[in-house]
C-alpha positions in Angstrom: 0.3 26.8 -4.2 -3.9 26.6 -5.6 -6.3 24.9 -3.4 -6.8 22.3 -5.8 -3.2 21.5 -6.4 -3.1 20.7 -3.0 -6.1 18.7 -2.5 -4.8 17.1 -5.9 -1.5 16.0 -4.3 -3.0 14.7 -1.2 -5.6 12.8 -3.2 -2.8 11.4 -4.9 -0.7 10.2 -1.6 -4.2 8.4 -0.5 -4.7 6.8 -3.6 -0.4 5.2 -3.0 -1.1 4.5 0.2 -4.7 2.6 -0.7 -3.2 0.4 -3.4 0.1 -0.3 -0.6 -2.1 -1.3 2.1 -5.5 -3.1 0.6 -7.2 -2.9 4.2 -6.7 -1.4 7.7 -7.9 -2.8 11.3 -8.3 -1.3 14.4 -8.8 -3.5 18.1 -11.6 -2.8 20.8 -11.8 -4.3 24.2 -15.2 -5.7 25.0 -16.6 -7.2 28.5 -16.9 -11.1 27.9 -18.0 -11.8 32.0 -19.4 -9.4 34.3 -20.0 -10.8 37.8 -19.8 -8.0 40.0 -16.4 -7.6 41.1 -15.1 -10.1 38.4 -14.6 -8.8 35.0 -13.5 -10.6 31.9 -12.6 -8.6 28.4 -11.7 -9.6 25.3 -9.7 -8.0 22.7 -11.4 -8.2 18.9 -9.7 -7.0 15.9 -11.5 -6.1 13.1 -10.8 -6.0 9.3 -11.8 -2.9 7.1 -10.4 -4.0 3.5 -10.3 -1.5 0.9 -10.9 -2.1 -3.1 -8.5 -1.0 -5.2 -11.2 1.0 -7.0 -11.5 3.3 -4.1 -7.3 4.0 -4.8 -7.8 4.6 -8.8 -11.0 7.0 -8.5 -8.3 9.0 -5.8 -5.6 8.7 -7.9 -7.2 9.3 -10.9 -9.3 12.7 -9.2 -5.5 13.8 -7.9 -4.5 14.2 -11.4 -6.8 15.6 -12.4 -7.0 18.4 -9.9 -3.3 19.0 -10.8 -4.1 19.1 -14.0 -6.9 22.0 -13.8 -4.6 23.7 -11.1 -2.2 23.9 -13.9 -4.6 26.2 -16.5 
């Protein structure tokens, strides 16, 4: 299998899996209190959302690298 086909295909699977899931978020641990021995932390979780435009330009360049790999 071409580069390109391949790149094409996986461009394609990210452009699924964007429209599927329209954001991803991750959790860090953060130090609320520090008094010496005593330590307090707190768990945030934070939201990353991803447009659906991001999905269509990947979906749409997958194509059309399996297109070119084609010729």
């Amino acid at each position: 299998m071409k580069t390109p086909a391949i790149i094409g295909i996986l461009l394609i699977v990210i452009g699924i899996a964007s429209f599927a899931y329209q954001s991803f978020s991750y959790t860090t641990t953060e130090k609320a209190i520090d008094l010496g021995p005593i330590q307090v932390t707190t768990e945030k979780q934070h939201t990353i959302p991803l447009p659906p435009v991001i999905g269509a330009v990947a979906l749409i360049g997958g194509v059309l690298l399996l297109l070119k790999g084609r010729n």
